[in-house]
C-alpha positions in Angstrom: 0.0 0.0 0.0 1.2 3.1 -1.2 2.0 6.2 2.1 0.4 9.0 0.3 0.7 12.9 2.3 -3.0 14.9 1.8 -1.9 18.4 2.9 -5.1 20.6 4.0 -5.2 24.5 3.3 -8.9 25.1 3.3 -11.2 26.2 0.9 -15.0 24.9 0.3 -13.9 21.7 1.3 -13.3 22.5 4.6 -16.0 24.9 4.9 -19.5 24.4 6.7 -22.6 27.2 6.8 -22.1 29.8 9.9 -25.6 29.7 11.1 -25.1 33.5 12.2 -23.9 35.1 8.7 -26.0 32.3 6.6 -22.6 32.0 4.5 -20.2 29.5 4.3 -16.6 29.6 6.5 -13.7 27.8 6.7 -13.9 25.5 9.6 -12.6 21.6 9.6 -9.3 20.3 10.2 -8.1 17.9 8.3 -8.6 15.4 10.4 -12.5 15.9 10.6 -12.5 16.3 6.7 -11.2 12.5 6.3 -13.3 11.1 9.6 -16.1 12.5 7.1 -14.8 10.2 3.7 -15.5 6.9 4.6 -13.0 4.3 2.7 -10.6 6.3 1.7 -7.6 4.5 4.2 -8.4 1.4 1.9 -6.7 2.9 -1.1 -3.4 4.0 0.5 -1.9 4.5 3.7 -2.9 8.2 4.0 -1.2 10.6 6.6 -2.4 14.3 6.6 -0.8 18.0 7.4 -2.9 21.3 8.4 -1.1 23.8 6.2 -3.6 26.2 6.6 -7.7 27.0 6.7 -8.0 29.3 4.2 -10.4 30.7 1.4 -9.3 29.9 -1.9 -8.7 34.5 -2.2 -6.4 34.7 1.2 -4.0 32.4 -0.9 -0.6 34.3 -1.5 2.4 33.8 -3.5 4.5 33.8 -0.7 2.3 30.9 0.6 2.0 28.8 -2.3 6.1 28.8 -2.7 6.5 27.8 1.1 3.5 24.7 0.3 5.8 23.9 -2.9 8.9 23.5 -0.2 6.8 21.4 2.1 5.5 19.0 -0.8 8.7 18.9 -1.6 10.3 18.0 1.3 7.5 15.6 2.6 8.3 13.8 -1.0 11.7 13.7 -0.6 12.7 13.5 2.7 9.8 11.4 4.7 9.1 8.9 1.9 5.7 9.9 1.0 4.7 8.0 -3.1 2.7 10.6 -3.5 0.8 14.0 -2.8 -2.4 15.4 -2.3 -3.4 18.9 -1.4 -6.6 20.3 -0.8 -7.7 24.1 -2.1 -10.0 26.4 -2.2 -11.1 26.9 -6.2 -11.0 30.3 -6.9 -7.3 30.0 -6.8 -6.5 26.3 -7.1 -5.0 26.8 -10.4 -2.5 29.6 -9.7 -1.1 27.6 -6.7 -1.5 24.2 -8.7 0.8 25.7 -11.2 2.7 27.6 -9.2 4.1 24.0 -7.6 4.5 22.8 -10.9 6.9 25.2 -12.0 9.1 25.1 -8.4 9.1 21.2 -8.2 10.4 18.7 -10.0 9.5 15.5 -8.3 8.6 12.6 -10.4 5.8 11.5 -7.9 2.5 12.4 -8.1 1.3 15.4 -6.8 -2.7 15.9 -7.1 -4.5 19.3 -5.9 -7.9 18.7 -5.5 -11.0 20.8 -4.0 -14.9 21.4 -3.8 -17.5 23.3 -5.1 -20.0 23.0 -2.8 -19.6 23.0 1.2 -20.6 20.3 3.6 -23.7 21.7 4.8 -24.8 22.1 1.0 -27.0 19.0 -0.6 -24.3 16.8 -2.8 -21.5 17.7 -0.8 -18.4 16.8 -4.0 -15.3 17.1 -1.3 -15.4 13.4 -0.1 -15.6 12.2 -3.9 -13.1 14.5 -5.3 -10.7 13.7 -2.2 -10.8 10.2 -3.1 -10.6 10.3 -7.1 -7.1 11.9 -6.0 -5.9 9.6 -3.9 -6.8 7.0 -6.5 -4.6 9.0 -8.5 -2.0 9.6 -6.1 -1.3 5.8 -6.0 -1.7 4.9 -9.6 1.9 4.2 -11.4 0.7 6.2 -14.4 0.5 9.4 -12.5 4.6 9.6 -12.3 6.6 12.2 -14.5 3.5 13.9 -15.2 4.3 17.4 -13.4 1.2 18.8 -11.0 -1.8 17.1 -11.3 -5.4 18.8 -10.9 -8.6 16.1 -10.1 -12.0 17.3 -9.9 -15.3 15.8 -10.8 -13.8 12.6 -12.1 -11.6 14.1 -14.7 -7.8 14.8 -14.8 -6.3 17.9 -16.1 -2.5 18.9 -15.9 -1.8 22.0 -13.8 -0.2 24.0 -15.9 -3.7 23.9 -18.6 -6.3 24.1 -16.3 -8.5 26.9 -15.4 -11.9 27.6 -13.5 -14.2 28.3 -16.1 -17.9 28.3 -13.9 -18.8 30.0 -10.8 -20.7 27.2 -9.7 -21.1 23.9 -11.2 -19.3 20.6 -10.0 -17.6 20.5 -13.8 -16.1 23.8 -13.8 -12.4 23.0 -14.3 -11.4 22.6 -17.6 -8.1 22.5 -20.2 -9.6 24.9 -22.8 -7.0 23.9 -25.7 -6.1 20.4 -25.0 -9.2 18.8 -22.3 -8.4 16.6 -19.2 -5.3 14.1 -19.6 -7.3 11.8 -18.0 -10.5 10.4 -15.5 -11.2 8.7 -12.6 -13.5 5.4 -12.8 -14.2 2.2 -11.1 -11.5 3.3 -8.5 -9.2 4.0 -11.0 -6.8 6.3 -13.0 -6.8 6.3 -16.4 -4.6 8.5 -18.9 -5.3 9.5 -22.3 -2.0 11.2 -23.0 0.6 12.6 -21.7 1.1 17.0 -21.6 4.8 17.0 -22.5 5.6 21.1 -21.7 5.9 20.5 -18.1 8.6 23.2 -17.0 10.6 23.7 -13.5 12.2 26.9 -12.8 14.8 26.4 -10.5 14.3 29.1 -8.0 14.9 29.0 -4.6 12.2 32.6 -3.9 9.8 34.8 -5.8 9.4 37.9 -6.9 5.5 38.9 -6.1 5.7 42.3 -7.4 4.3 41.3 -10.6 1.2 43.2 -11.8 -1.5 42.1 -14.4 -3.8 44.3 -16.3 -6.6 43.3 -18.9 -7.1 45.0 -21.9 -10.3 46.6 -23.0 -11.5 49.2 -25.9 -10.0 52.6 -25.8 -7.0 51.9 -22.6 -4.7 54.0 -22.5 -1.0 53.7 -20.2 -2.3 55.0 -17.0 -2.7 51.8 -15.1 0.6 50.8 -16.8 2.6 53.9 -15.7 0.9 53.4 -12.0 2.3 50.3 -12.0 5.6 51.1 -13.0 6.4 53.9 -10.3 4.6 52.4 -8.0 7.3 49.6 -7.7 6.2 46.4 -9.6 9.1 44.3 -10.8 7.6 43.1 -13.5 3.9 43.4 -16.3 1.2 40.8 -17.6 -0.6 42.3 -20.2 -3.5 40.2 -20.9 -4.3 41.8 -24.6 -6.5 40.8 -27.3 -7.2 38.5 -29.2 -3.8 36.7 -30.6 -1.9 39.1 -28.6 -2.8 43.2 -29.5 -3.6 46.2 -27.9 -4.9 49.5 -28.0 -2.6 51.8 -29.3 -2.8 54.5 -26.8 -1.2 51.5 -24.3 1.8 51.3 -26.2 3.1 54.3 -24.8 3.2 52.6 -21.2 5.1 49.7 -22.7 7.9 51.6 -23.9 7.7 53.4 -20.4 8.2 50.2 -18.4 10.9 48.2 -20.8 12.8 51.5 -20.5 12.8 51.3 -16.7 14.1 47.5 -17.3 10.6 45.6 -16.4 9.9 42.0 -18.4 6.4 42.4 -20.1 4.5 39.3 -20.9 1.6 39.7 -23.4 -1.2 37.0 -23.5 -4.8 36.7 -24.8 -7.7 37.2 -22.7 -9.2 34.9 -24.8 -10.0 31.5 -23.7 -8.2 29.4 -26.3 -5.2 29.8 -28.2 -1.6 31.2 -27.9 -0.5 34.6 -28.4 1.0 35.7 -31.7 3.2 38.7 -33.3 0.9 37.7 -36.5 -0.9 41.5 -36.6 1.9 44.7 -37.6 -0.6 47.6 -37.2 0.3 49.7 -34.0 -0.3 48.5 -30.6 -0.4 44.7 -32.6 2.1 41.8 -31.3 4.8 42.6 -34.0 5.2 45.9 -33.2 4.8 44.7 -29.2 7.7 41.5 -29.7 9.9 44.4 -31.9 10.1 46.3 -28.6 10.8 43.8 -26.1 7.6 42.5 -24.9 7.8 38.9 -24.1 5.2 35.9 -25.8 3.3 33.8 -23.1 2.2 30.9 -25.6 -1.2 29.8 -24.3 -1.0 30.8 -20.3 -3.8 32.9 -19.1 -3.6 36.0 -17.3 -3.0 34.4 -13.6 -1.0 32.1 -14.7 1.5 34.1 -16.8 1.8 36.4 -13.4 2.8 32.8 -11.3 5.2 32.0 -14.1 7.0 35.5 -13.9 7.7 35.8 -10.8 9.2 32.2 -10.2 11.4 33.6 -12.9 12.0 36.7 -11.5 12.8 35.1 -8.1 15.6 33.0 -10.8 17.1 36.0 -12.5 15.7 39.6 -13.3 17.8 39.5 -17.1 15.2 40.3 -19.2 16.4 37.7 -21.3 16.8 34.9 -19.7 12.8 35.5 -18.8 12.8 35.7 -22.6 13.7 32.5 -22.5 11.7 31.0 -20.1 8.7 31.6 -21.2 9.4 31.1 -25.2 11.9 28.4 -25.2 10.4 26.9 -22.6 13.7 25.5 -20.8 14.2 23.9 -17.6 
């Protein structure tokens, strides 16, 4: 039987209705969250850790590197197969990738959370806590990078996005679908996502801002960011990677003061593109400096810059990072 680590930080999962506010609050342990899923000490030998009892929006950047170190340590050094941690969703993805990128274990790790609370009707944490487990333990789960399990389905970390306020199926890989499921107490695998990066940091940089672009933006925001001490831009543009021209102006404002700036799409498939050369397009954007994300969304592209930033601050070598995708 296969000693498998579920680390707790809160979310829905751990949350039950405060009869005073009529809202839902973080509130169980742990401990009280497995007395509460019956069977699952059949599949592995399962030992737990209270990281933290959290909503999914206290989650920090700081935080999510310092639960990268412990998953790393409780895989390396105490002889755990395999790990689980439990989030809240609003956030589960950044932090899911955000361990991806700063590990490099070859054992699974599995994030895993709930939509609905355990005073709601259909409770989904017990369920989704045990289709992770089941693919915690399963010997196709290695050399995979992060692994996300919700509602039965399997979706690499570093694809994966919240996509519905509200229904059990809300996580899903716009471009490329779930890598796998979860059935008759068992993993299964489609294929394998083969861009599975780690950055080899030892901190991060959190002073990364991201702004979204909309009709008729101009650099404000942009220069506000700039002087008012971030280390670094995500510039979630249109389309295959373009923005208004009256934003260009606060590009060339923050690659002059040295910044990285990472343009990606706001849209909810594809990659970003220096395929447009009217002004404020990607070619004009990539001729100045600004820096591809491929297919990352907003959040995410923010996580990936500043593990790299907490590498190297060489404009560069970020360059690299995020195009060339090397380890």
């Amino acid at each position: 039987m296969k000693k498998i680590i579920i680390i707790f930080t809160g979310g829905t999962i751990a949350m039950v209705r405060d009869e005073k506010t009529k809202a839902n609050v973080p509130a169980m342990t742990g401990e009280e969250i497995l007395k509460m899923t019956p069977g699952i000490g059949c599949i592995a030998d399962i030992h737990f850790h209270n990281f933290s009892m959290i909503p999914g929006p206290h989650m920090t950047p700081e935080l999510m590197f310092e639960l990268s170190k412990l998953v790393k340590h409780k895989l390396d050094n105490e002889g755990f197969d395999g790990a689980v941690i439990t989030h809240g969703t609003d956030s589960l993805e950044e932090t899911a990738y955000m361990v991806d990128l700063t590990s490099n274990s070859e054992k699974p790790i599995i994030f895993v959370g709930a939509m609905k609370s355990s005073s709601e009707l259909g409770w989904d944490g017990p369920v989704n806590l045990i289709s992770a487990v089941y693919a915690a333990v399963s010997s196709e789960a290695y050399n995979r990078g992060v692994l996300v399990v919700m509602n039965n389905e399997i979706h690499s970390a570093a694809q994966v996005t919240k996509t519905n306020t509200h229904t059990l199926d809300t996580f899903k890989s716009p471009d490329f679908g779930p890598i796998g499921f979860i059935d008759n107490d068992k993993a299964y695998f489609y294929h394998s996502y083969t861009k599975w990066q780690f950055i080899t940091s030892e901190k991060i940089d959190s002073k990364v801002a991201l702004i979204k672009t909309a009709c008729g933006m101009d650099d404000l925001l942009i220069r506000y960011c700039v002087d008012t001490g971030a280390h670094g831009l995500v510039i979630e543009g249109m389309g295959r990677g373009n923005i208004p021209p009256t934003m260009v102006s606060g590009i060339d404002y923050a690659l002059q003061k040295g910044l990285p700036v990472v343009l990606v799409s706001r849209c909810h498939n594809g990659k970003v593109l220096d395929s447009y050369g009217y002004p404020g397009a990607g070619k004009e954007l990539t001729s100045k400096g600004v820096i591809l994300g491929d297919n990352l969304n907003g959040q995410k592209a923010r996580i990936k810059l500043m593990a790299a930033l907490g590498l190297t601050n060489d404009v560069k070598a970020i360059k690299d990072i995020f195009e060339k995708n090397y380890y």
